[in-house]
KOLDREN-780998 format. One line per field, with one value per residue (C-alpha): residue in one letter; residue number from 1; x, y, z; chain. Coordinates in Angstrom, 1 decimal. Last residue first. Example, Ala and Ser with C-alpha at 12.3 -4.5 7.8 and 13.67 -1.06 7.14 Angstrom:
! residues 2
resn <- c(S_A)
resi <- c(2_1)
X <- c(13.7_12.3)
Y <- c(-1.1_-4.5)
Z <- c(7.1_7.8)
chain <- c(A_A)
! end
This chain:
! residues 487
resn <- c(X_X_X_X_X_X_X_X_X_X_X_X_X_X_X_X_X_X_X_X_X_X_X_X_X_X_X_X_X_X_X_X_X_X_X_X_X_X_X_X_X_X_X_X_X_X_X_X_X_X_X_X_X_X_X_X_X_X_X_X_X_X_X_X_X_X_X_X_X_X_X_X_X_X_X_X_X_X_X_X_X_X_X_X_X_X_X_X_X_X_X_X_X_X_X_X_X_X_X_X_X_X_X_X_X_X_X_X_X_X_X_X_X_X_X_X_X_X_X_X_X_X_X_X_X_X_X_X_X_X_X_X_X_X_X_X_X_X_X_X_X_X_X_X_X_X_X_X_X_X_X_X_X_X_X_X_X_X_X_X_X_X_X_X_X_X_X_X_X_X_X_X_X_X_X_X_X_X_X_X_X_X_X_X_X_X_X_X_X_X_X_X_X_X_X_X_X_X_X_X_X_X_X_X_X_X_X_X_X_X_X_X_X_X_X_X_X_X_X_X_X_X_X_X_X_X_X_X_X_X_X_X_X_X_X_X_X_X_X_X_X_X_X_X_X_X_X_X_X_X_X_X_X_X_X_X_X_X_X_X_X_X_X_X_X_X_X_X_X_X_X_X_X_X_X_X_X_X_X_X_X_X_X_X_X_X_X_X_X_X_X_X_X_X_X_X_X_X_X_X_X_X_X_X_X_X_X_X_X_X_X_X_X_X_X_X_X_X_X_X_X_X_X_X_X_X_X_X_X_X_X_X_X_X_X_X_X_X_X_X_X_X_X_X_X_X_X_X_X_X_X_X_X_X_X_X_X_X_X_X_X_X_X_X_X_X_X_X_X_X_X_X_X_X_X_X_X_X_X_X_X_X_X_X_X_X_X_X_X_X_X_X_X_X_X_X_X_X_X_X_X_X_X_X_X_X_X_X_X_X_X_X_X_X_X_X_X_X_X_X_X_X_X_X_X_X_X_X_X_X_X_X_X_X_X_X_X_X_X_X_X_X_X_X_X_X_X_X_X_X_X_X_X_X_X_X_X_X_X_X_X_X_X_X_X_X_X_X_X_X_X_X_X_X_X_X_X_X_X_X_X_X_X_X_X_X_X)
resi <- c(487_486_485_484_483_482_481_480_479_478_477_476_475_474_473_472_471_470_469_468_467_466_465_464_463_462_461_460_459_458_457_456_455_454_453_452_451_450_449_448_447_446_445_444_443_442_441_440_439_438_437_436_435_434_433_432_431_430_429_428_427_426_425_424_423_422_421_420_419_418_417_416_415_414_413_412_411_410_409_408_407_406_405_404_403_402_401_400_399_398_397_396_395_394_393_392_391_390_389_388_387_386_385_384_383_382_381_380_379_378_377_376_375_374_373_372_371_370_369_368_367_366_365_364_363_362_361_360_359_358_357_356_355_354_353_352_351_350_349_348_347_346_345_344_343_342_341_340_339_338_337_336_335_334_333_332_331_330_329_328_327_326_325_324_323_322_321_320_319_318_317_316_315_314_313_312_311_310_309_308_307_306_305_304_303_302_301_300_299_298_297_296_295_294_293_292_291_290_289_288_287_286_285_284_283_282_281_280_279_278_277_276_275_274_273_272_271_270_269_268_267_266_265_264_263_262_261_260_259_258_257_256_255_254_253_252_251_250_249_248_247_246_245_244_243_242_241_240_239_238_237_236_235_234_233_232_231_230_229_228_227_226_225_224_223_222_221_220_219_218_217_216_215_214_213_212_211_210_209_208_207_206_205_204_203_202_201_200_199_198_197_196_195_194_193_192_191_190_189_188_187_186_185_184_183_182_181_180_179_178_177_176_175_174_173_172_171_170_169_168_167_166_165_164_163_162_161_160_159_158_157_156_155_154_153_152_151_150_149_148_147_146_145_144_143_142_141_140_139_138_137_136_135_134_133_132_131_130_129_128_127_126_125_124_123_122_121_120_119_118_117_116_115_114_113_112_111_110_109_108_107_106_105_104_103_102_101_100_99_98_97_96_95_94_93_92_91_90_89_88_87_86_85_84_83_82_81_80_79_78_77_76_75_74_73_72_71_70_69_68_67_66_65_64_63_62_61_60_59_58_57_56_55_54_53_52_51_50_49_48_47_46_45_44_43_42_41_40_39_38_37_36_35_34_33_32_31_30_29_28_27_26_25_24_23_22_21_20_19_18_17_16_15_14_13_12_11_10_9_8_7_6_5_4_3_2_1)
X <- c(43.9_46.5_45.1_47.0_47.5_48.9_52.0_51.4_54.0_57.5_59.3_57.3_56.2_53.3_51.9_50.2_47.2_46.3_47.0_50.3_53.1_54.9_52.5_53.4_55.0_55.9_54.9_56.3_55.1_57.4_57.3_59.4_58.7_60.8_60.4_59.4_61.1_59.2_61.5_58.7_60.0_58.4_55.7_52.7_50.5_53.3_55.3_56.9_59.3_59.9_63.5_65.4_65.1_64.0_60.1_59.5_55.9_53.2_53.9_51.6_51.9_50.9_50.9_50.8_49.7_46.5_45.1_42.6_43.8_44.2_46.0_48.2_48.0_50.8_51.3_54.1_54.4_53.8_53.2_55.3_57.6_60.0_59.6_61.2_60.0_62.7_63.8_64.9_67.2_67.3_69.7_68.8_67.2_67.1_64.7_64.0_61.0_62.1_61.8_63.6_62.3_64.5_63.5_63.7_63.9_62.1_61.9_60.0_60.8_57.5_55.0_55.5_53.9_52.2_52.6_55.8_57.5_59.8_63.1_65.2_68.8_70.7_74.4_75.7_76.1_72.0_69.5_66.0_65.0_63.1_59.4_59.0_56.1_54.4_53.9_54.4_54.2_57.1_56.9_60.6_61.5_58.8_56.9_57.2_57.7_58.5_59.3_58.9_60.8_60.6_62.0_65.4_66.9_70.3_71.1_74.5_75.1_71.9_70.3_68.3_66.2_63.0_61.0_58.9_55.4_54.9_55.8_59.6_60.8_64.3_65.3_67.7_69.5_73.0_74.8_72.0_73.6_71.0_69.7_72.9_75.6_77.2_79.5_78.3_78.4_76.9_75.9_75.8_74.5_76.3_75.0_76.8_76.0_73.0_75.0_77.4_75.2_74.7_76.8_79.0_79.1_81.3_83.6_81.1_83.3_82.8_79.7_79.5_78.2_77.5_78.5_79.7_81.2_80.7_82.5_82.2_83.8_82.2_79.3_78.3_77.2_74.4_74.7_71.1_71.1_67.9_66.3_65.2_64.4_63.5_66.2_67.6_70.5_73.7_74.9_75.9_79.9_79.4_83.2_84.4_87.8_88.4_84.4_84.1_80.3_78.2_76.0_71.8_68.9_65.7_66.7_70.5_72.3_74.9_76.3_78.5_80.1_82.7_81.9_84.1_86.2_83.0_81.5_81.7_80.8_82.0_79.7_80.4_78.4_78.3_76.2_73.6_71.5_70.7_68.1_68.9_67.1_69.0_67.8_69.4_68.1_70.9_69.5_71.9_71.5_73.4_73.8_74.7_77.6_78.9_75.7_74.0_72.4_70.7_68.5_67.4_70.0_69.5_70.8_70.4_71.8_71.3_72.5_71.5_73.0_74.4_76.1_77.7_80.3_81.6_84.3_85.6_82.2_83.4_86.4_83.6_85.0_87.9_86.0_86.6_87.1_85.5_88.2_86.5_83.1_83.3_80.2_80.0_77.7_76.7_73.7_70.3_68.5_70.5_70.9_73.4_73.0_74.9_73.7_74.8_74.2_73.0_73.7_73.0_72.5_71.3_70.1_72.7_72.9_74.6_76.7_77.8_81.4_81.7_84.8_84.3_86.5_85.4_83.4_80.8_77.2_76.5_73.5_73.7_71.2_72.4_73.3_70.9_70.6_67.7_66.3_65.7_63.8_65.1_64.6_68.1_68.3_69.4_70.8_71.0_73.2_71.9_74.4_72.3_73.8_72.2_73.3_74.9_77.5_80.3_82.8_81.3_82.9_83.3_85.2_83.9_83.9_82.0_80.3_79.0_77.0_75.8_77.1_77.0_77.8_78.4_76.4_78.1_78.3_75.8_76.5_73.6_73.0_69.9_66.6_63.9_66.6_67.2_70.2_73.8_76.5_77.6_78.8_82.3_83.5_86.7_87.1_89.8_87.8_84.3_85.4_84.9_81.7_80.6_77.2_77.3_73.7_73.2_70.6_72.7_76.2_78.8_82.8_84.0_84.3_84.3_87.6_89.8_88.2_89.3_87.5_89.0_87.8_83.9_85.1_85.0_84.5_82.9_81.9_79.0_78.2_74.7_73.7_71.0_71.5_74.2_72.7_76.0_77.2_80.8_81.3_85.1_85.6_84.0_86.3_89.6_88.0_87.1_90.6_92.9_90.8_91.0_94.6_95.0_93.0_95.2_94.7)
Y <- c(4.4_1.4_-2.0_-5.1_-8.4_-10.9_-13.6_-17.1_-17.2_-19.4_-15.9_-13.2_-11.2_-8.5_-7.6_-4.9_-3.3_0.2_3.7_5.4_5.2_8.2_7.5_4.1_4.6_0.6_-0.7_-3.9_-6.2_-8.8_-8.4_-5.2_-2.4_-3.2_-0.4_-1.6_0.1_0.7_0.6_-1.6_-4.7_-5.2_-8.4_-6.6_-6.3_-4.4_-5.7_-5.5_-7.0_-8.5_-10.2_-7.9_-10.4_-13.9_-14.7_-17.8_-17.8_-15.2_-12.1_-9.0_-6.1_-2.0_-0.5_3.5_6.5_5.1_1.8_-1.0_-2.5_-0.9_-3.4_-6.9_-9.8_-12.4_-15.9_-18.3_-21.8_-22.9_-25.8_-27.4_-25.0_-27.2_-30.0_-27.0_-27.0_-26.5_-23.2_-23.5_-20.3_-19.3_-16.6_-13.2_-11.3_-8.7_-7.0_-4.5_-2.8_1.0_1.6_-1.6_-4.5_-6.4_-10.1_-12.0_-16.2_-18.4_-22.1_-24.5_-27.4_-29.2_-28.6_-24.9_-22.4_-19.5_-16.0_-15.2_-12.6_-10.2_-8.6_-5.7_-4.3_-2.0_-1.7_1.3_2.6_3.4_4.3_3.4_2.5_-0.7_-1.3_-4.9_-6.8_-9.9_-14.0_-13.7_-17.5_-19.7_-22.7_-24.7_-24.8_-27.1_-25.6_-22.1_-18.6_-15.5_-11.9_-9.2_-6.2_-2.7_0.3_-0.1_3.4_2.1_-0.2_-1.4_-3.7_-4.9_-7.2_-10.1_-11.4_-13.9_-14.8_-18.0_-18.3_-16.6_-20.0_-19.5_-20.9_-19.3_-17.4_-16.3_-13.4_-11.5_-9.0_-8.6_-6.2_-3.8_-2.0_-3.8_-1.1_-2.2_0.7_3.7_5.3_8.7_10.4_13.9_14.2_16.1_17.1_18.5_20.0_21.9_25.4_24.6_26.2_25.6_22.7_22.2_19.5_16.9_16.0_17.1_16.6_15.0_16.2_15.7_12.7_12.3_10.5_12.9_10.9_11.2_7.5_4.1_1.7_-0.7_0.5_-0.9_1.1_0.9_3.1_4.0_5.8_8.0_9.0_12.3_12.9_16.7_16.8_13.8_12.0_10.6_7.1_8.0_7.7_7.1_7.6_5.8_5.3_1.8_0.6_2.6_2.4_2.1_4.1_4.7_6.7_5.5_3.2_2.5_0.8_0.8_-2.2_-3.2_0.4_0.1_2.3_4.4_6.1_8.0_7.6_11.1_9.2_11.1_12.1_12.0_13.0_11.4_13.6_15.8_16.1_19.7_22.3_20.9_20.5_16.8_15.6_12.6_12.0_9.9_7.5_6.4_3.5_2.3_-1.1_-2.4_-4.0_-1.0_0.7_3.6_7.2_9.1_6.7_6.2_8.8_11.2_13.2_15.4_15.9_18.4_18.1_21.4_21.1_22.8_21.8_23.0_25.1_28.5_30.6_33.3_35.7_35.1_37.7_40.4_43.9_43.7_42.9_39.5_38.9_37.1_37.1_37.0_36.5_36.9_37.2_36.0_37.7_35.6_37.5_37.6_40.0_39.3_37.6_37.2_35.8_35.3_34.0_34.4_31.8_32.4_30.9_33.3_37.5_39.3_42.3_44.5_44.6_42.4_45.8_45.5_46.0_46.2_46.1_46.6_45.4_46.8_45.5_48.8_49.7_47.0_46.5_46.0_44.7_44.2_48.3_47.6_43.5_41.6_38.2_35.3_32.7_28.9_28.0_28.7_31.9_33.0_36.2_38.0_39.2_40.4_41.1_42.5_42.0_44.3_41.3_42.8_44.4_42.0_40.7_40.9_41.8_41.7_41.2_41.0_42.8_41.8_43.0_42.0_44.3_41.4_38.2_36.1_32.4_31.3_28.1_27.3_30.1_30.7_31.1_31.5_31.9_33.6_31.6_35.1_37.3_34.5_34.9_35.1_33.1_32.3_32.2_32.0_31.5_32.6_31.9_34.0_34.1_32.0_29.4_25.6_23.7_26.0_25.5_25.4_26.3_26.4_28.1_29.4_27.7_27.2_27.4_25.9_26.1_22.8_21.7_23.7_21.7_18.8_15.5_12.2_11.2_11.7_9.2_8.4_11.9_13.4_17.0_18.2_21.9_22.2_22.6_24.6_24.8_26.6_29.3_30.0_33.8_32.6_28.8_29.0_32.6_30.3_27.5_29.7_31.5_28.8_27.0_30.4_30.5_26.5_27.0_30.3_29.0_25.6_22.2)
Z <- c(53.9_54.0_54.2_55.7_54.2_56.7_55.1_56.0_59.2_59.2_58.5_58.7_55.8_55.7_52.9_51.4_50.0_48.8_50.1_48.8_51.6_52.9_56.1_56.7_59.9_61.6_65.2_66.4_70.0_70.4_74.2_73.2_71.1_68.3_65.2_62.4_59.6_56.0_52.5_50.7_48.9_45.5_45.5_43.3_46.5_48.3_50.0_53.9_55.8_59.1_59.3_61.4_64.7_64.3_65.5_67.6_68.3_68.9_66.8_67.5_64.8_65.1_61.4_61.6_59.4_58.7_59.2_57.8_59.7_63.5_63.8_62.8_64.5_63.5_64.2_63.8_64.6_60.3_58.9_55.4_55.6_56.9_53.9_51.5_47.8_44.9_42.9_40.2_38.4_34.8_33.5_33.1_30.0_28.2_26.1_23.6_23.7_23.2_27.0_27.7_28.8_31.7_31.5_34.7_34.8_37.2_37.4_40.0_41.3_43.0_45.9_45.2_47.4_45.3_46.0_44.6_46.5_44.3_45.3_44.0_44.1_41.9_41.8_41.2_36.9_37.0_34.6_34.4_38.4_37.2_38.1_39.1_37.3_38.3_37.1_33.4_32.3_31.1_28.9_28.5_32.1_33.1_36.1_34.5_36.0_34.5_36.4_34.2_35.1_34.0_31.7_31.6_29.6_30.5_33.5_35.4_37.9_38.7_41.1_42.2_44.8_44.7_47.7_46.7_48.2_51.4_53.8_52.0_48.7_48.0_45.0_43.3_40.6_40.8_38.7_35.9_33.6_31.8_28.5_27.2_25.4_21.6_21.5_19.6_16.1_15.7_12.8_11.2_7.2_4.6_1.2_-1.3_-5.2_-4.2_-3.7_-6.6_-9.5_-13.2_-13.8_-16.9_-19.2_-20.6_-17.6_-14.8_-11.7_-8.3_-7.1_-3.1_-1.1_3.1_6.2_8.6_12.3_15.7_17.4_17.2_14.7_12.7_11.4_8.0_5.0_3.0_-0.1_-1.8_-4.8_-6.3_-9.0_-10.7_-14.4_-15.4_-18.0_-19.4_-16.8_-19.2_-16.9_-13.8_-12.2_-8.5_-6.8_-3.3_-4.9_-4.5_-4.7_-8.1_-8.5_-11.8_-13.0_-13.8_-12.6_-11.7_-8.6_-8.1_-5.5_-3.5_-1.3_1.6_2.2_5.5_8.0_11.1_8.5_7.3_3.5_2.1_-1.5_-4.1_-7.1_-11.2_-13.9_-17.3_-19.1_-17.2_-20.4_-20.9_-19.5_-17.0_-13.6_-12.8_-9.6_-7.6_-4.1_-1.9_0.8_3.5_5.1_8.5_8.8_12.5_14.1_16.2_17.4_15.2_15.7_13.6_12.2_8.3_6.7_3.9_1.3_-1.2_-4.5_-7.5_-10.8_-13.2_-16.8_-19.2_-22.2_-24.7_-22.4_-21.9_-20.4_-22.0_-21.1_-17.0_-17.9_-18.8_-17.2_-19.9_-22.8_-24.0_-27.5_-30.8_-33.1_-35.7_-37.8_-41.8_-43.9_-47.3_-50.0_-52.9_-53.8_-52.2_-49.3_-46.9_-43.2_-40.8_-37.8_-34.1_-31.2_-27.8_-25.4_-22.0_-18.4_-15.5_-14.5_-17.2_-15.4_-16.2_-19.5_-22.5_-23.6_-27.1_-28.2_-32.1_-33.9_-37.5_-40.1_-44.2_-46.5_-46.6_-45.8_-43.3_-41.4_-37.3_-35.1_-32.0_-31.0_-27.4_-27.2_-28.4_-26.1_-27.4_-24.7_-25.0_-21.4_-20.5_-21.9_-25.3_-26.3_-29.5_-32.3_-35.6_-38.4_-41.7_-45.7_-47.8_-50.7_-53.2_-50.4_-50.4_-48.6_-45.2_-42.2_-38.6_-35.2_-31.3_-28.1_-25.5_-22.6_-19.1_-16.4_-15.0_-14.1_-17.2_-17.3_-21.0_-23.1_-25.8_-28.6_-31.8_-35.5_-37.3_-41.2_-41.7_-43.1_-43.5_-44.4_-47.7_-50.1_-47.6_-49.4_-46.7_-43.3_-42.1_-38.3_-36.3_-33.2_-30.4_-27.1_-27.6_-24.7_-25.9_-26.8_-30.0_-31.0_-34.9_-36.9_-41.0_-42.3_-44.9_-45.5_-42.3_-42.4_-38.8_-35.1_-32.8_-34.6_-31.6_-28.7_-29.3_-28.4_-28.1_-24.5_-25.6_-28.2_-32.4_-32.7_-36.3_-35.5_-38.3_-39.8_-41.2_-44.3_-46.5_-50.0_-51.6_-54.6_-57.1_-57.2_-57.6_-57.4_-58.3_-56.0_-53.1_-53.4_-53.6_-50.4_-48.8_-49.0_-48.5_-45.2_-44.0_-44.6_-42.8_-39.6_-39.4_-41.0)
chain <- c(A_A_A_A_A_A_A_A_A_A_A_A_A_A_A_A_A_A_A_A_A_A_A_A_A_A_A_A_A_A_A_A_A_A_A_A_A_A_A_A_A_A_A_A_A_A_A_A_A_A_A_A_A_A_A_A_A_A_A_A_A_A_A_A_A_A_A_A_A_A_A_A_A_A_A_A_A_A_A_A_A_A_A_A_A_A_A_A_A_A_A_A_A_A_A_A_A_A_A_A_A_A_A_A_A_A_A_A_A_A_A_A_A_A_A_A_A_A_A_A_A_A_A_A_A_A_A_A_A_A_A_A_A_A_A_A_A_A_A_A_A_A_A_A_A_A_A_A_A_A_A_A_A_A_A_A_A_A_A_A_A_A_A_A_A_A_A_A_A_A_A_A_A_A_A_A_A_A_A_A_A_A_A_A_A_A_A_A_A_A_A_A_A_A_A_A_A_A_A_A_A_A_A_A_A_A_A_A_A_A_A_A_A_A_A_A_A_A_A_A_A_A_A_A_A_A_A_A_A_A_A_A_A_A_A_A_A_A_A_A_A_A_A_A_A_A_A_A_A_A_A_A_A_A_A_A_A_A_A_A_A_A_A_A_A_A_A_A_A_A_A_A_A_A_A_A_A_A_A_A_A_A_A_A_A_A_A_A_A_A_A_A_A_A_A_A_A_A_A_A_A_A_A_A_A_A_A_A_A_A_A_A_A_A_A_A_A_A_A_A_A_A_A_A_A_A_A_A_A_A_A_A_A_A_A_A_A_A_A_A_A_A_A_A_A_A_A_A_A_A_A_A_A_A_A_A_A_A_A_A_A_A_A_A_A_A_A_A_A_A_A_A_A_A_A_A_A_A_A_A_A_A_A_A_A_A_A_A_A_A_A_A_A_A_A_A_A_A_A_A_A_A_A_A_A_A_A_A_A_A_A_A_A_A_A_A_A_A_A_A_A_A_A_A_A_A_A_A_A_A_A_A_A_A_A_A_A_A_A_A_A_A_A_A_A_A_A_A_A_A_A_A_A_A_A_A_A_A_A_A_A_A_A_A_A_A_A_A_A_A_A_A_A_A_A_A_A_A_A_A_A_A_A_A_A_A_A)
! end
């Protein structure tokens, strides 16, 4: 049914009940689906005290109210909800058809939290049936969402007020567009660790507000889910939807104003590299959102290669009259922290037996040593872990090492003076004693970078002055090893 239809209608219906009193009513949309609406049945005929929101823009409508009786119940006729950005007019239509009434046009604004406000030339009482066009200024510091609402009142009769055409003024454009609802969503997100390996779950945490004043009604967000992840699950705690796993789209259930929630997405890494992982707004199919700024949220990440702490190149061990001289090395080390050096008799139940302090990080190869003080009379097994300065470990494979019948007794003896010394270690070795093999450790078994120098008639001396003072040990081979003091 068009305009002139619905006119010629009224009009024949309202010149058969004449002056007759209508009750209050209220104008009602019959959808069967959000999908089916259309937006040019939102406007219709309205009786006294009766309200219509329009949903659509407020250029071209035409609404009836009447018959006006009561100033104190007007008949209202109020738009959707329009973005003003200061300085806005309109321009709008009017009539009654009658004058027993003192028939009265107020038009007002209302904010988002309800609050009427009156315009300069709103209130306007007619003396004659004829058009008007009336442009009223909505001021320059209504900046935001209003409505603006219509009434008519009288003072009785069976006045009918016409209002049409309702247009834009040219400096107002943003007045023709309006909706019924208005909402605020705003995301946020989140992620638990910056930085993830290839293999792990990354989880991102997504804050849901909706600010209103309306219901945020089925609202839709993307998921900015990097190339390098693949979304295992998402899930939803306070607010409602369902996920579209193809398209990477949330779809929530209607959100009241005030409620907040949030929707966690855990996503797997599988592909290293810097990547943004992150949700935006989609669309607001039956509603319209009061600002953009909070409507994306974008978090940085990093995805890396799975990378060891360290890469044991070499590890073993020899009994010797010192105890049990182990050696191994690195290739490669990252963020290694220290060395624990484990010993068991059984290979099942292994003790911590000393620490080696590692160098950290390192892509050359790495060497270190450890003397175990303790002679072995049976086979013995020894594994390193590397810890890492977050606490995660690594460790080397087992070794045995097994007891030696010539180190049973030793033909080598060393004096070693002034001891306690200085600067300078002076050593005496009686016996067979192989060339290059002293060495020294300290009293936690790490190899000491000291030279002794050969003086002849196997007489050393060695500078220890770039040494910290403590004990140490001497080492030579087929001799108990001689602790020395350094002052």
């Amino acid at each position: 049914m068009n305009t002139f239809t619905l006119r010629t209608f009224f009009t024949v219906l309202f010149s058969l009940l004449g002056s007759l009193a209508f009750g209050a009513a209220t104008y009602t949309e019959n959808f069967t689906a959000y999908a089916n609406r259309d937006e040019s049945f939102k406007f219709g005929y309205l009786y006294q005290q009766a309200v219509i929101v329009s949903t659509g823009g407020i250029t071209g409508k035409t609404v009836r109210v009447g018959p006006l009786s009561n100033p104190a119940s007007p008949a209202i006729f109020q738009t959707g909800w329009v973005k003003l950005t200061g300085n806005n007019t309109i321009s709008f239509d009017h009539k009654v058809n009658g004058m027993s009434s003192s028939p009265v046009l107020n038009v007002t604004l209302v904010d988002i939290n309800s609050a009427v406000s009156t315009l300069t030339g709103g209130t306007i009482a007619y003396t004659n049936a004829n058009v008007r066009n009336t442009t009223l200024s909505l001021g320059a510091s209504r900046i935001g969402w209003y409505k603006i609402r219509f009434a008519f009142s009288g003072t009785g009769g069976s006045t009918i007020a016409l209002l049409d055409n309702i247009t834009s003024n040219i400096n107002a454009a943003s007045v023709t567009s309006s909706s019924t609802k208005l909402a605020d969503l705003g995301i946020t997100t989140s992620l638990d660790k910056a930085t993830y390996t290839v293999g792990q779950t990354a989880t991102m945490t997504i804050n849901v507000v909706s600010a209103g004043p309306d219901v945020a009604e089925s609202a839709k967000m993307a998921l900015n889910v990097p190339s390098g992840m693949t979304v295992e699950n998402v899930a939803f705690n306070n607010v409602s939807g369902s996920y579209d796993a193809l398209n990477q789209v949330i779809t929530f259930s209607n959100i009241n104003n005030g409620v907040s929630g949030t929707v966690t997405v855990s996503a797997k890494a599988v592909t290293a590299g810097n990547y943004n992982f992150g949700a935006t707004t989609a669309g607001f199919p039956f509603m319209t959102d009061q600002t953009d700024a909070n409507n994306s949220s974008i978090n940085s990440t990093k995805i890396e290669n799975v990378v060891l702490p360290v890469e044991f190149a070499h590890f073993s061990g020899k009994n010797a009259k010192e105890g049990v001289n182990l050696t191994w090395k690195t290739a490669m080390e990252k963020n290694a922290a220290q060395f624990n050096v484990m010993f068991s008799k059984d290979g099942k139940s292994f003790s911590l037996v000393g620490t080696v302090p590692a160098v950290g990080n390192s892509t050359t190869l790495q060497v270190y040593s450890f003397i175990h003080a303790e002679r072995i009379s049976a086979e013995g097994y020894y594994q390193i872990v590397e810890v890492d300065f977050d606490g995660s470990k690594t460790y080397s494979p087992k070794i045995v090492v097994t007891p030696s019948a010539a180190l049973t007794s030793g033909n080598v003896s060393v004096t070693a003076y002034p001891n306690p010394a200085q600067d300078v270690i002076n050593l005496t070795i009686e016996g067979e004693q192989l060339a290059g093999s002293l060495m020294l450790y300290s009293s936690s078994g790490v190899a000491q970078a000291v030279h002794f120098d050969d003086l002849g008639s196997k007489n050393y001396r060695a500078d220890l002055s770039h040494l910290p003072t403590g004990a140490y040990y001497v080492m030579v081979p087929g001799s108990r090893a001689v602790k020395i003091i350094k002052n």
